[in-house]
N, C-alpha and C positions, 0 to 999 in steps of 0.2 A: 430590276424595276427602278426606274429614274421617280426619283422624289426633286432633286437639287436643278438649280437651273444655272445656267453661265454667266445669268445678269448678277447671282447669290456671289458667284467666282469674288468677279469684280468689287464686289463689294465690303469684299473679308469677310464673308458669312459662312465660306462651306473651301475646306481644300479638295483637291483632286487627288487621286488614286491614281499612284503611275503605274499602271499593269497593264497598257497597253503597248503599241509601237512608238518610235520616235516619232511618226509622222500625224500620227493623234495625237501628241501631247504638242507637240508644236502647233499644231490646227487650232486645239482647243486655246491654247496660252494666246496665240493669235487672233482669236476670236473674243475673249475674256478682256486682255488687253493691248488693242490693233493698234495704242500711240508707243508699248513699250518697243518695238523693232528687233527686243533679243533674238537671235538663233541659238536653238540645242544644235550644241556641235555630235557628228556618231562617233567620234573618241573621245568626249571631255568627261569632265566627274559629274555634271550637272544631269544626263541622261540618268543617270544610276540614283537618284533621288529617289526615297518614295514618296513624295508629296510635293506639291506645288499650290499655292496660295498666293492672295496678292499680297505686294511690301507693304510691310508696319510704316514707311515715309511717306508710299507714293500709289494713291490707286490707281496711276496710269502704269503700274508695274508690277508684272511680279519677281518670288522670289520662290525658293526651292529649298527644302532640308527631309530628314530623314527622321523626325516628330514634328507632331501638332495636336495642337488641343481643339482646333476644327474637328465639325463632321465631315466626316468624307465623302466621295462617290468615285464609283470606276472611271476613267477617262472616258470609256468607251459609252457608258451611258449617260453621260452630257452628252455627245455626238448624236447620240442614237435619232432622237429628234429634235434637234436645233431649226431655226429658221433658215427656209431657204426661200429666199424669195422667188415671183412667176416673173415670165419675161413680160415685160413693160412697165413693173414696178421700177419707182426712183429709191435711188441708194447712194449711200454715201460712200465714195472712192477713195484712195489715194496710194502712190506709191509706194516703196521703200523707205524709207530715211526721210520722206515730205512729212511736213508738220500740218501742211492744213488740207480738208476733205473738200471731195468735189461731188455735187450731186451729179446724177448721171440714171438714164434709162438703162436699165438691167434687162439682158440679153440671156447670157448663161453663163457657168463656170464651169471650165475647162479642168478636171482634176489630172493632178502629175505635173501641170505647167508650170512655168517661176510666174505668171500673171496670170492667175486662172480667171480671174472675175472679167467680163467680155460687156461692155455697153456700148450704145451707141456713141457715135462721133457725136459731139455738143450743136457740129453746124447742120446734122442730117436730124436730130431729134423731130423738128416739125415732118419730114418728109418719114419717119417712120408712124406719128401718128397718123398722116393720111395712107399710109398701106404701101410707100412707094419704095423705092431700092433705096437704100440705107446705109452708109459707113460705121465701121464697128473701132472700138478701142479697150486697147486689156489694160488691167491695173492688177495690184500687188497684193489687195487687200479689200477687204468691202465690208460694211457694217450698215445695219436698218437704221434706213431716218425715218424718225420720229417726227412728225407732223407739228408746228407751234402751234399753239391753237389761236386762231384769227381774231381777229376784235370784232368786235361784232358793235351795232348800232340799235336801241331800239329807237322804235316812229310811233307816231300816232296817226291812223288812216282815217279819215271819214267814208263810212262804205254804207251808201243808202240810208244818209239822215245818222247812223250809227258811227260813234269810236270804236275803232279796233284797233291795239297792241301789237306792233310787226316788230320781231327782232328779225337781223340780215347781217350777213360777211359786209365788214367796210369795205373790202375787195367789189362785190356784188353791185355795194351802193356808189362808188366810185365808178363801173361802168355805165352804170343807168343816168349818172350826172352828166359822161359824157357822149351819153344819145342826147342827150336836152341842146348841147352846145351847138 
């Protein structure tokens, strides 16, 4: 039964239970945190860990040892239901060893691949909103963008002799200024 979540991982709230495969605890570490770039090597002493947590330096890292004074959870039930996004959701990309992310329309993920995460090409994005054939590009790694939340404006309307209160996206209010032009 999953209580713990990935975002708790990152945060130094909860370690992980290595009693899964190498390729779950990789997924998960890579998921918890996509800037650290480690790989569990299938010979090193780091697989053989029972725990994994993020580093006491750096929450863009973790670290491994065999106690913790976290609660735990199974690897496997972090996985179990994580976020996956639907295709045409936007998502944050980026390679290997790349320090900055790129938004990108999400297509699908390829599991067993060294680029499973699959989006669209940046120049075909308009041509797969309108429904039309489309180029695709794999990346290394994917993580949910979170939305900033927009500024917003409020107005004051006269609506039949009456005031009324409009809040609007300044995005919104910026297009409608340039229908007026």
């Amino acid at each position: 039964m999953k209580k713990y979540t990935i975002e708790q991982i990152t945060k130094g709230e909860v370690a992980v239970k290595n009693d899964g495969t190498l390729k779950q605890i990789q997924e998960l570490m890579d998921l918890a945190f996509p800037e650290d770039g480690s790989v569990i090597q299938k010979n090193g002493s780091i697989k053989d860990s029972k725990f994994f947590y993020c580093n006491s330096y750096s929450n863009k890292r973790w670290s491994n040892g065999n106690t913790t004074d976290l609660p735990t959870q199974s690897v496997g039930d972090f996985l179990e239901t994580e976020w996956m996004p639907k295709k045409g959701d936007e998502v944050l990309v980026r390679d290997y060893k790349e320090d900055e992310w790129t938004k990108a329309i999400f297509i699908d993920k390829i599991e067993g691949c060294l680029n499973p995460c699959v989006t669209v090409w940046r120049d075909h994005e308009s041509d797969f909103r309108e429904g039309c054939s489309f180029s695709v590009v794999t990346w290394a790694k994917m993580k949910r963008l979170i939305p900033k939340e927009e500024p917003k404006i409020e107005l004051s309307l006269m609506v039949n002799g009456q005031e009324t209160a409009v809040s609007m996206a300044k995005s919104e209010w910026d297009k409608l200024m340039k229908l007026n032009d």
